[in-house]
C-alpha positions in Angstrom: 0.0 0.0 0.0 1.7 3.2 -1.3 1.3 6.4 1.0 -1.3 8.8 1.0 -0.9 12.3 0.4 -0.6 13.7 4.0 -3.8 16.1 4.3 -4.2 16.7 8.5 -6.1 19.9 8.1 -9.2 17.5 6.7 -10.3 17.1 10.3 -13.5 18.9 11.6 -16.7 20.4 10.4 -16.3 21.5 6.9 -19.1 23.7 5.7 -19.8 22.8 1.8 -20.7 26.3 1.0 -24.1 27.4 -1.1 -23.3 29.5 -4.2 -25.4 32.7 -4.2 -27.2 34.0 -7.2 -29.0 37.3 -7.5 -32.0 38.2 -9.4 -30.9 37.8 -12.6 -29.6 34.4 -11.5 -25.8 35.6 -11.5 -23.7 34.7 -9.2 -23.6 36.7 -6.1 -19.9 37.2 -5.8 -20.1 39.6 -2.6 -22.7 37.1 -0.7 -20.2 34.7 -1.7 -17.4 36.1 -0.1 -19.4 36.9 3.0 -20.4 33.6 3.5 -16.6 32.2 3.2 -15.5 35.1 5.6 -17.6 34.2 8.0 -16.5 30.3 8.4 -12.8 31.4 8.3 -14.0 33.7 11.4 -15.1 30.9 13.0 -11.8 29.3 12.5 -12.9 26.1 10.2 -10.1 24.3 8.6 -11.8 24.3 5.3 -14.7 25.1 3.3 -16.0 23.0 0.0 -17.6 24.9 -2.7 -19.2 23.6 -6.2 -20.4 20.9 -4.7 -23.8 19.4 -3.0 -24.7 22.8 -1.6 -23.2 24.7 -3.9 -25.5 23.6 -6.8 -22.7 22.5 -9.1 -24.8 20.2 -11.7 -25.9 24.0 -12.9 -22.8 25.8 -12.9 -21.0 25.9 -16.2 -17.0 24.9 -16.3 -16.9 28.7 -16.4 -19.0 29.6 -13.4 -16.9 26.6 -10.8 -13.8 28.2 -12.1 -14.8 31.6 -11.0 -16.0 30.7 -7.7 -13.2 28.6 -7.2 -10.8 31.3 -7.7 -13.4 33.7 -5.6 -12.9 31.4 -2.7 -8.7 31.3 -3.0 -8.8 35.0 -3.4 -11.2 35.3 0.0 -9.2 32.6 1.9 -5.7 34.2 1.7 -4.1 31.2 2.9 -6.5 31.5 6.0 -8.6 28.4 5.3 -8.1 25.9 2.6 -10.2 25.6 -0.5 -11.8 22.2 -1.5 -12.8 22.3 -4.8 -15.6 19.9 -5.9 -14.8 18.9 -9.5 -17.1 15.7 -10.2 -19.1 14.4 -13.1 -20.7 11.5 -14.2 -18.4 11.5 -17.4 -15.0 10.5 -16.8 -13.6 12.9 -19.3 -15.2 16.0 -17.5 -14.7 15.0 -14.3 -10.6 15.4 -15.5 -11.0 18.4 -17.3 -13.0 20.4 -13.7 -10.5 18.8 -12.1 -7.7 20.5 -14.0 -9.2 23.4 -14.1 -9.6 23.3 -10.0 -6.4 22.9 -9.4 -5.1 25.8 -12.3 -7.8 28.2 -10.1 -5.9 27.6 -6.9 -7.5 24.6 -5.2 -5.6 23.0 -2.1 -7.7 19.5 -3.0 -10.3 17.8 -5.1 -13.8 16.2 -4.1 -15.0 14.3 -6.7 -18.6 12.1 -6.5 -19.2 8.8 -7.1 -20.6 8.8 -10.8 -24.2 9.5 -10.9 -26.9 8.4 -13.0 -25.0 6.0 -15.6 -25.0 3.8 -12.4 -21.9 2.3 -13.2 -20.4 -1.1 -12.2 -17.5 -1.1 -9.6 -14.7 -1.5 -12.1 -16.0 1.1 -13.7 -16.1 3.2 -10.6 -12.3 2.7 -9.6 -11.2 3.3 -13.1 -12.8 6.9 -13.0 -11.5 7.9 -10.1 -8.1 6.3 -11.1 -8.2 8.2 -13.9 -9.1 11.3 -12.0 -6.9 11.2 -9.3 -3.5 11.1 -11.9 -4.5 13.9 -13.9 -3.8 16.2 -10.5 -1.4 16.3 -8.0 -3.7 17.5 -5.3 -5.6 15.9 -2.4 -8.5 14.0 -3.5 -11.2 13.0 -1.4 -13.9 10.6 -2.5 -17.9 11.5 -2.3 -19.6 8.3 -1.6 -23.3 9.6 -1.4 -25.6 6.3 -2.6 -29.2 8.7 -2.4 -28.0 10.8 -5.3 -25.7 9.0 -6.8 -27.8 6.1 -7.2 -24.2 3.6 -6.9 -21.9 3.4 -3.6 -18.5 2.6 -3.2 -18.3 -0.7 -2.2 -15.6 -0.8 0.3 -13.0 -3.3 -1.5 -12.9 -0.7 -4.3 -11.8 2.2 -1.9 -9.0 -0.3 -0.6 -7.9 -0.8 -3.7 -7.9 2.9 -5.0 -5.1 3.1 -1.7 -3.4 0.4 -3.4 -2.5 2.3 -6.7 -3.7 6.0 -6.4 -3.0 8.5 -3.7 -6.6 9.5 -2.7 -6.6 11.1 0.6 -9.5 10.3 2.2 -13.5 9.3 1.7 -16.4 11.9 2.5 -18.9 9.3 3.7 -22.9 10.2 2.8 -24.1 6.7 3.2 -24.8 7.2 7.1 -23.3 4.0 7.8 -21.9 5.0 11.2 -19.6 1.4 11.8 -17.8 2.3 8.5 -15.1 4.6 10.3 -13.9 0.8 12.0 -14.1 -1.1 9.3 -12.1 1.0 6.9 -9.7 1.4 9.4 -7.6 -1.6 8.2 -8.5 -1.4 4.8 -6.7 2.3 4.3 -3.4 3.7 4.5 -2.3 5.8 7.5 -3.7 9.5 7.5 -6.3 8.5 5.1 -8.8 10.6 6.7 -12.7 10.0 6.9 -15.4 12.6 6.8 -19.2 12.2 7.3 -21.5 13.8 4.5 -24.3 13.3 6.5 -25.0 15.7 9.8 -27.8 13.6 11.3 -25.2 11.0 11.8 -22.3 12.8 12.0 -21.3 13.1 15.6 -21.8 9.4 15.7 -19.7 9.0 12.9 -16.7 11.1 14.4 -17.1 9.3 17.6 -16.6 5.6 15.9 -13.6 7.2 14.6 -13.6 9.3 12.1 -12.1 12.6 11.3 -14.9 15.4 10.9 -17.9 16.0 8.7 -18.5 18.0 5.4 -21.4 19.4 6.8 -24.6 21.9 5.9 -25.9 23.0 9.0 -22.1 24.3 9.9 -23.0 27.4 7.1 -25.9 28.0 10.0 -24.1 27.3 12.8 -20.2 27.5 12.8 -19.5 27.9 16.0 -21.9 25.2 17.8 -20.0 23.0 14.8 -16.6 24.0 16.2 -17.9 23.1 19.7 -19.3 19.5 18.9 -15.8 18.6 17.7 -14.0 20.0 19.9 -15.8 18.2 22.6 -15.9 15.1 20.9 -11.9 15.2 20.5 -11.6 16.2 24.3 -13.8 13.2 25.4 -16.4 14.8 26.7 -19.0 13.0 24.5 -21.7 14.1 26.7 -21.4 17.9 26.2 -21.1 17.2 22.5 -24.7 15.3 22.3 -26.2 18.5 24.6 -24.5 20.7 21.9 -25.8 18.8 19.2 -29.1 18.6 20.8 -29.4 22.3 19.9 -29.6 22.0 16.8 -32.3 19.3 16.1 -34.6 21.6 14.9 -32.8 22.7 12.3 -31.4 19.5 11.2 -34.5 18.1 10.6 -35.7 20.7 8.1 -32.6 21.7 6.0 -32.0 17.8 4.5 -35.9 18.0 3.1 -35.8 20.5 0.8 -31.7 20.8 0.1 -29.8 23.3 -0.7 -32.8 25.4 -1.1 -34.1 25.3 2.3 -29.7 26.1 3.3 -30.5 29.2 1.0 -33.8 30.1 2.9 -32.3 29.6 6.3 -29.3 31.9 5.4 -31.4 34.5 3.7 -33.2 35.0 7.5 -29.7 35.5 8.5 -29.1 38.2 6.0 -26.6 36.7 4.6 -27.5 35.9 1.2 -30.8 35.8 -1.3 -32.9 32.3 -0.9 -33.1 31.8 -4.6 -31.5 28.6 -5.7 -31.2 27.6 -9.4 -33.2 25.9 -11.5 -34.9 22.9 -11.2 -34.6 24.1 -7.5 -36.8 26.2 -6.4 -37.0 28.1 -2.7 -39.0 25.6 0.0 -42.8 25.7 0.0 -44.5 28.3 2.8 -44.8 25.4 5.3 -41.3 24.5 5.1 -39.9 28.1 5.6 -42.0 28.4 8.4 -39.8 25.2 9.8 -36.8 26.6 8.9 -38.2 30.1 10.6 -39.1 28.2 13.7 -36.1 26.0 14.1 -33.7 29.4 13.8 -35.8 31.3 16.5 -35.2 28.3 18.6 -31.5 29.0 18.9 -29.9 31.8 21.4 -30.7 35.4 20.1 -26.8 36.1 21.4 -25.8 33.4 18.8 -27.2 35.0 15.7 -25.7 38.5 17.1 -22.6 37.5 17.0 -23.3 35.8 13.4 -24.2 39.1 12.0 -20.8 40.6 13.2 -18.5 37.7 11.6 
């Protein structure tokens, strides 16, 4: 098993961050960068864009180049930039992927291939082929409910075996996946939950952090659930996490768009997402309304100040 690049700064919650768009469905590049300075306020190791959240099956090549470089340009070195790059074609998974790491990109996170619904074979050779046309980081997006295929776990183990992938974000919920990986990847191969309903489980069976939605809410309570979870104290992390049930239970329903809505209430950005998204019905913004309200006044204070 050869090494794998050394990435130790994929550790924590990573917020995948939303792009913005304005009325004329542009992107927002001043919401944008409020958005990013806010999580490198709250001292985040990372931040994803053009991914999940950031509505990336309807940006052009164009459009993830921009933001990319937007984000590099914001982060100064102060956070790093993980750029998502995936396809469900091989050939343009490569070419983002170049053009991810020309705009600046400190790694790569590139999906399991989506709708073709490809065999496993077929799923290690496109990541094979993806992880030698870069010399950056790559990190693996295993998410079955959109991606219709999962990584099976022999494939990962052998994608350690003759490519330098750096670690797996994991969106199956499968929270006993962090110990059974453990001897099936190379040292510092670091593991990441996609999914923030399990996540604090996920972290506690062993694995590194969480590229994570709700953080764009709620940085700070984030921060605090990992930092409890690394110091032991498991208890204050579920009490942390407790807070923010609510909220968790709303934004998966109606994702990204109900993210946007949720942020919008904040001030920090429009709600619109792009289409064939469209913002959450009344009854599910009235969820999302409720769920923020829920949360200490003091919290969203000092949110408007980051």
């Amino acid at each position: 098993m050869i090494p794998t690049i050394a990435a130790p700064w994929l550790t924590g919650y990573i917020p995948g961050v939303p792009t913005p768009f304005d009325e004329t469905d542009r992107i927002d590049i001043n919401a944008f960068a409020r958005l990013c300075e806010r999580q490198i306020a709250a001292g985040v190791s990372a931040i994803v864009v053009c991914e999940t959240a950031g509505e990336a099956a309807t940006l052009s090549a164009a459009e993830q180049e921009f933001i990319i470089r937007a984000a590099v340009d914001v982060a100064r070195g102060r956070t790093r930039v993980i750029a998502g790059a995936g396809s469900n074609s091989t050939e343009r998974a490569v070419h983002l992927t170049r053009r991810a790491e020309a705009a600046g990109a400190d790694a790569i996170l590139s999906v399991v291939p989506y709708y073709n619904k490809p065999m496993q074979r077929g799923i290690h050779a496109h990541f094979q082929a993806v992880s030698l046309s870069t010399r950056l980081p790559v990190l693996l997006h295993d998410i079955p409910a959109r991606s219709v295929r999962g990584l099976a776990d022999e494939t990962l183990a052998r994608l350690c075996q003759s490519s330098r992938v750096a670690g797996l974000v994991d969106g199956t919920g499968d929270i006993p996946r962090p110990a059974r990986l453990s001897a099936l990847v190379p040292p510092g191969f670091r593991l990441l939950s996609g999914d923030d309903a399990t996540a604090l489980a996920y972290i506690a069976a062993g694995g590194d952090g969480c590229i994570s939605t709700i953080a764009n809410v709620t940085p700070d309570v984030c921060r605090a659930i990992f930092s409890s979870l690394r110091q032991g104290r498991l208890s204050s992390a579920r009490h942390l996490a407790r807070r923010l049930l609510a909220l968790e239970a709303c934004l998966p329903q109606q994702d990204p768009a109900a993210l946007k809505y949720a942020l919008s209430l904040l001030g920090l950005m429009h709600a619109t997402p792009r289409l064939p998204l469209v913002e959450p019905d009344e009854t599910a913004k009235a969820e999302i309304a409720r769920a923020l309200s829920g949360l200490a006044e003091d919290e969203w204070a000092a949110s408007a100040q980051a």
